[in-house]
C-alpha positions in Angstrom: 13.9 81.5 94.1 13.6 85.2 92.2 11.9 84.9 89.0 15.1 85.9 87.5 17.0 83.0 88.5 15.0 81.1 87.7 14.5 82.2 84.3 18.6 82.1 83.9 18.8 78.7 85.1 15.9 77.6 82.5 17.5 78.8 79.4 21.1 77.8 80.7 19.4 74.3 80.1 18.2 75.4 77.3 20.8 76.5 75.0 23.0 72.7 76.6 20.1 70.2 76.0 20.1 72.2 72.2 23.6 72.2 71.7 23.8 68.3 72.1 20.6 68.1 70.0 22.1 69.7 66.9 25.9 68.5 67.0 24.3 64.5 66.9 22.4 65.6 63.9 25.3 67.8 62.7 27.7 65.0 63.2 25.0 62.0 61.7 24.1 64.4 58.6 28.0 64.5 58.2 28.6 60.6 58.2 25.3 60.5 55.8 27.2 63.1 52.9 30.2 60.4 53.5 28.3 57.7 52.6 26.0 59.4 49.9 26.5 58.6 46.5 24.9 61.6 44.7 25.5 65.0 45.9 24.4 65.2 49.6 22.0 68.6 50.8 22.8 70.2 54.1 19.2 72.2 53.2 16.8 71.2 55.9 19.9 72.0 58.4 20.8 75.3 57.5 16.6 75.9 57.3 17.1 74.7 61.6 20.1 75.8 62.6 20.9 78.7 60.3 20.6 82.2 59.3 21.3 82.4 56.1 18.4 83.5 53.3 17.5 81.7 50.4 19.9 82.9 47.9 22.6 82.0 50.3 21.2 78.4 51.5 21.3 77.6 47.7 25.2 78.7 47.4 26.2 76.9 50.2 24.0 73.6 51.0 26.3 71.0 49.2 29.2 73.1 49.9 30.2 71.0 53.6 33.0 72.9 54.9 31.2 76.4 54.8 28.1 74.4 56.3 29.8 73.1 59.6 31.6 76.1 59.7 28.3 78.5 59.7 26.4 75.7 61.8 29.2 74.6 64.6 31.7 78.0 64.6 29.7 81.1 62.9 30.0 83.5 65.8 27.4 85.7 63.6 24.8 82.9 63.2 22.8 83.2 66.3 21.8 79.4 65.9 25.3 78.3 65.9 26.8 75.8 68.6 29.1 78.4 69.7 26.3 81.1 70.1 24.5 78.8 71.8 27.3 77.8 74.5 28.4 81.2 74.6 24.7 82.1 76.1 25.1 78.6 78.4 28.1 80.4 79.8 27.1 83.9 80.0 23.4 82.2 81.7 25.7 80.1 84.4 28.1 83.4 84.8 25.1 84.7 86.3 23.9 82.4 88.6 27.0 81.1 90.3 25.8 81.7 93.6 22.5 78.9 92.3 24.6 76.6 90.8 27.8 74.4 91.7 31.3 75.8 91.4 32.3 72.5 88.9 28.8 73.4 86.7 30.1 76.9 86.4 34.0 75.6 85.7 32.3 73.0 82.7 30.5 75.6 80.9 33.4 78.0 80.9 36.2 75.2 79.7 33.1 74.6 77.0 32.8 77.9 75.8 36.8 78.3 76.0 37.4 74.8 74.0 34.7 75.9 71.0 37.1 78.9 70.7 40.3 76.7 70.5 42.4 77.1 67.4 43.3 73.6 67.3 39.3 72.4 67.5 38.2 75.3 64.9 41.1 74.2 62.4 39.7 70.5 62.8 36.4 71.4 62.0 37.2 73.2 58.9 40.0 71.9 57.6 40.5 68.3 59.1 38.1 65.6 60.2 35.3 67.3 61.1 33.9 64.5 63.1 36.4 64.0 65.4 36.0 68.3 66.4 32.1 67.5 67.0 33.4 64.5 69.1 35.4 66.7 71.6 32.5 69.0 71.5 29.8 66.6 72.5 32.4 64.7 75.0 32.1 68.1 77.1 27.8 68.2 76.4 28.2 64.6 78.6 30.5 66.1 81.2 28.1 68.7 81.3 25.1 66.2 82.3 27.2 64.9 84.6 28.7 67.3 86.6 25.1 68.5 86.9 23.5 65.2 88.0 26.2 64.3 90.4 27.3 68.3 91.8 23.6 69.8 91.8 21.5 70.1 95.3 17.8 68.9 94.2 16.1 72.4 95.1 14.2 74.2 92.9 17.2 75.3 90.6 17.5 71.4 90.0 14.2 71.7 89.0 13.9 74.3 86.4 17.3 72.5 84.9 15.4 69.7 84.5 12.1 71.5 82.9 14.4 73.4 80.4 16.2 70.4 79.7 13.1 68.3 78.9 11.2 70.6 77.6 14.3 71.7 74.7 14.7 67.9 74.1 11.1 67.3 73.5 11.2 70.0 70.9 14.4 68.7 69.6 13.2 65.0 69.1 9.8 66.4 67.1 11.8 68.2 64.6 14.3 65.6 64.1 11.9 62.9 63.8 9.7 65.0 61.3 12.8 66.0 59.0 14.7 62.8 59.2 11.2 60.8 58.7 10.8 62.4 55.5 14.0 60.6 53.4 12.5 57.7 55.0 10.9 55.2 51.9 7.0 54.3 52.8 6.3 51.2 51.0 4.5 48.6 53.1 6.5 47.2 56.3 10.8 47.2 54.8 12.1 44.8 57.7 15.7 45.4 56.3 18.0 48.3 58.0 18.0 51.4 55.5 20.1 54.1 55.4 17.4 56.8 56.3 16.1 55.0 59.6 19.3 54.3 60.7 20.5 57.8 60.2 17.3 58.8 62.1 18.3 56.3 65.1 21.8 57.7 65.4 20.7 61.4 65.4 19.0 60.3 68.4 21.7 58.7 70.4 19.2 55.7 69.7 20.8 53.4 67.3 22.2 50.8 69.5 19.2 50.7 71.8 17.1 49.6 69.1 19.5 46.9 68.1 19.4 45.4 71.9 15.1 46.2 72.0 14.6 44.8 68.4 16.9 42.3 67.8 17.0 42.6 64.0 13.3 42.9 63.5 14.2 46.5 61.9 11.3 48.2 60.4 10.1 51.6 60.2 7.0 50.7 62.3 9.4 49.6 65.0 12.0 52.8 65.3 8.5 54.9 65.7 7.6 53.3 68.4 11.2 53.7 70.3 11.3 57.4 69.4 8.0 58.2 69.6 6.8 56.2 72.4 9.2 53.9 74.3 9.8 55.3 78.2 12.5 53.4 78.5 14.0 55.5 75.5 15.5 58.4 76.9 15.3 60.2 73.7 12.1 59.0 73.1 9.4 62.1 72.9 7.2 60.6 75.7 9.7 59.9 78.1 10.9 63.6 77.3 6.9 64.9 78.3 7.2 62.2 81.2 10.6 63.9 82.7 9.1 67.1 81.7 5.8 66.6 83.8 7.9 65.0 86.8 10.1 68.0 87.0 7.8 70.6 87.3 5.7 68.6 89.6 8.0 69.6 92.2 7.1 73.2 92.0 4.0 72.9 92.9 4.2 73.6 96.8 6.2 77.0 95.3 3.9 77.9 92.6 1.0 80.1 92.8 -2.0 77.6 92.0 -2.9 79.6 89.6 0.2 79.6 87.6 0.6 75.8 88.4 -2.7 74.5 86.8 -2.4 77.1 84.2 1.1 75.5 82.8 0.0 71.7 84.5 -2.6 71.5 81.7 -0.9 72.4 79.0 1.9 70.0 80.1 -0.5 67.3 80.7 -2.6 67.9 77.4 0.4 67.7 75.1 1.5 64.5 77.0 -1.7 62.9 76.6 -1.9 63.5 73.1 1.6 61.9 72.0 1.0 58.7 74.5 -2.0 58.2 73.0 -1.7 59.0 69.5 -1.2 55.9 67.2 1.2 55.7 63.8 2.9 53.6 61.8 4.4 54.0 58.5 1.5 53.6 56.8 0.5 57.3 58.0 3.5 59.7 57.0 1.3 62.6 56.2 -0.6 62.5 59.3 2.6 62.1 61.5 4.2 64.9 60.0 1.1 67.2 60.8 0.8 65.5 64.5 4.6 66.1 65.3 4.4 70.0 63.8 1.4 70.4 66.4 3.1 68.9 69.3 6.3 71.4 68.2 3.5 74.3 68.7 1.6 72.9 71.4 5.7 72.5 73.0 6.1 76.1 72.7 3.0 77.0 74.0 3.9 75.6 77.0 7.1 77.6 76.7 5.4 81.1 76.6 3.3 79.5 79.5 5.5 78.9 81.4 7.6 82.4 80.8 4.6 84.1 81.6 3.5 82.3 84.5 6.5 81.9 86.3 9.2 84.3 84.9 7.0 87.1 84.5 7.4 87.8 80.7 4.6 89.1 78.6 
């Protein structure tokens, strides 16, 4: 496969696996302002997802209509969900010879229902969560159509790395900001707000339910997100997928290139299965998930380097 491709197919995965990342967050950071007595701060979202400068994140953060707007719709916020599915699109637009005719058709009814009057009017001026429902319903069908439509060659492949890769960077930021509104004292075993916001943003909340059966403490939701393979939003299984996935370049790879990437892969991996935290440590844990975010995009530049051909 051309370097090119390859590359396109990559960050198609990319820009999907993020989308669905930040419209859970979006739509659980929405439920949260609901539900929140004092007045609610959209600040650590607009510092991920947004564009706007300091002056203009303190105008706006309480203000949650402009929020959703500049997060989900802003066509001039290049962090937006629509930016981000508009670059899904335009990547798949120029691959459709490497990927299915239905992938193609999915991503173009996506970026064509973000644009809908109807949806954008929901967001803004109706119930917002029921807009970031539709949107997310297509993120699934998205998955889908790519498990079930997709020939397991190499493009299969890099979906898969980009994919995994985006989520594991996704899941360290999300349990890093959502872990700080989380209360510290020594092992809560009653369900709180924060860790159940955390679980949600996740897709992760009723999993712990059926895992835990009540015993809910903080100690326990680190160890599904952080640790538990059978998780699928956990961060290891993400590195686990990852690692799988680009195991099966290896007989296309320059060896090289391979072991270069393969270590880094492997080294990050090792590090979060066997790292140890509970609550006890939120100091520490916050460091340890910033260096896995670096150590994430240091595979990322790796792997442009190595295998796309980008300085």
């Amino acid at each position: 496969m051309l370097s090119r491709v390859a590359d396109t197919i990559y960050w198609l995965a990319r820009y999907m696996e993020r989308t669905q990342s930040m419209l859970q967050v979006i739509r659980t950071n929405y439920i949260a302002s609901q539900d929140e007595i004092r007045q609610f701060s959209w600040r650590p979202l607009l510092y991920a997802y947004g564009e706007l400068n300091q002056e203009e994140i303190n105008q706006v953060e309480r203000n949650t209509p402009k929020v959703l707007e500049h997060l989900i719709l802003d066509k001039l916020n290049h962090a937006s969900a629509y930016n981000n599915i508009l670059q899904g699109r335009e990547n798949a637009r120029a691959v459709q010879d490497h990927i299915t005719k239905e992938v193609w058709q999915c991503l173009n009814d996506y970026y064509h229902l973000v644009r809908d009057e109807e949806l954008v009017s929901q967001i803004k001026y109706g119930d917002p969560v029921s807009g970031v429902d539709i949107l997310m319903k297509n993120s699934v069908l998205f998955t889908g159509v790519v498990k079930n439509t997709m020939s397991r060659d190499e493009g299969y492949a890099y979906i898969n790395i980009g994919k995994f890769l985006e989520r594991a960077i996704q899941i360290a930021d999300i349990i890093r900001v959502k872990w700080a509104g989380v209360s510290h004292d020594a092992q809560q075993m009653v369900e709180t707000p924060e860790l159940r916001y955390l679980l949600y943003s996740l897709f992760g909340y009723e999993f712990f339910i059926k895992t835990y059966k009540g015993n809910f403490s903080p100690d326990n939701v680190l160890q599904q997100v952080i640790y538990n393979t059978y998780f699928p939003h956990s961060l290891l299984y993400s590195l686990n997928q990852l690692s799988r996935y680009f195991e099966r370049l290896k007989e296309e790879s320059l060896p090289e290139s391979f072991e270069q990437v393969e270590f880094l892969i492997g080294k990050v991996r090792n590090e979060v299965k066997y790292s140890h935290f509970t609550n006890e440590d939120p100091e520490v844990l916050t460091a340890f998930l910033l260096q896995v975010r670096n150590e994430l995009l240091g595979v990322a530049t790796a792997f442009s380097k190595y295998y796309f051909g980008n300085s």
